[in-house]
Each structure stands twice: as C-alpha cells, then as structure tokens.
C-alpha positions, 0 to 999 in steps of 0.5 A: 920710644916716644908716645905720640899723641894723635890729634883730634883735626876736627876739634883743633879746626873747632877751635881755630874757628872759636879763634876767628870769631873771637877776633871778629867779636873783638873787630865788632865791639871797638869798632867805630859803629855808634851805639848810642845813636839809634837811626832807621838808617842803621838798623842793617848795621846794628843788626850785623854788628849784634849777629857778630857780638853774638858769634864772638860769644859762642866762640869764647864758650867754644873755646873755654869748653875745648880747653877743659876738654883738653886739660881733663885727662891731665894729672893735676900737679900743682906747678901749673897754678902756681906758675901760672900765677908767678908768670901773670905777676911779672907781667902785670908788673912789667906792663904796669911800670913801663906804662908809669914811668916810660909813657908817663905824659903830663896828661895822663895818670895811671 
C-alpha cells in the first residue's frame, strides 16, 4: 500500500502567494519607472514601486523558509547536491554556447 502524504492547503497557498509577489517584485524592478529622476510628481509612483519592492522581498524569505520547512524532514542523501550540481552545469553550459555561437552579433560579445 501507498502512504499518502497529506498536504498542508494553507502553506502550499502561502506559498503561491510568496510565488505572486516574487513576480510583482520582479514587474516592479524592470519595469520602465526612473529611478534616477526624483520629481514631486513622482513621488505616489515611487511610493507604490518601493511598497511592491518591499512585498517581493518578503515573499523570496516566505518562499525560502517554506522550503527548508519542506526539506527538514528529508533524510539527507548525497544524490540530491550532486545532482543538483550536475543539472546546473549542463544548463549553464548549454545556455552559455547557444548565446556564443547561435546570437553571436557583431555587436556584441559574451
């Protein structure tokens, strides 16, 4: 017979909502807003631009604590960092030679 885990709705909602202001963070901080120009007519902007930056900050620490929350009970086995590991390389390496020799533009230079 299977053991079936039960899952915790309020964390995994937690979590989604860690999720959300991650990528409201991420909206604020590319967005097209001027930091470097400080104008009075600004200022409503600039305050709801740092109120996100601030929320997106506490959803990465939400998010980080829910997942050692997570991996606490996990019997430690040295497969998972070493895997981990293995998977990072070959992607970094696979992004790093299709942005070298597929997008390479006179231009510019990785």
């Amino acid at each position: 017979m299977v053991k079936k885990s039960s899952r915790n709705s309020s964390i995994e909602l937690l979590r989604i909502l860690s999720m959300f202001t991650i990528v409201i963070h991420h909206y604020a901080y590319h967005s097209t807003f001027k930091w470097w120009t400080y104008n009075i007519q600004y200022l409503g902007a600039l305050k709801v631009n740092l109120f996100l930056h601030f929320f997106g900050k506490l959803g990465v620490d939400i998010f980080v604590i829910i997942g050692a929350y997570f991996l606490c009970e996990k019997k430690f086995n040295f497969r998972r960092p070493i895997n981990l590991m293995l998977v990072t390389i070959f992607y970094s390496f696979g992004i790093w030679i299709f942005l070298k020799f597929i997008l390479q533009t006179a231009d510019c230079k990785i």
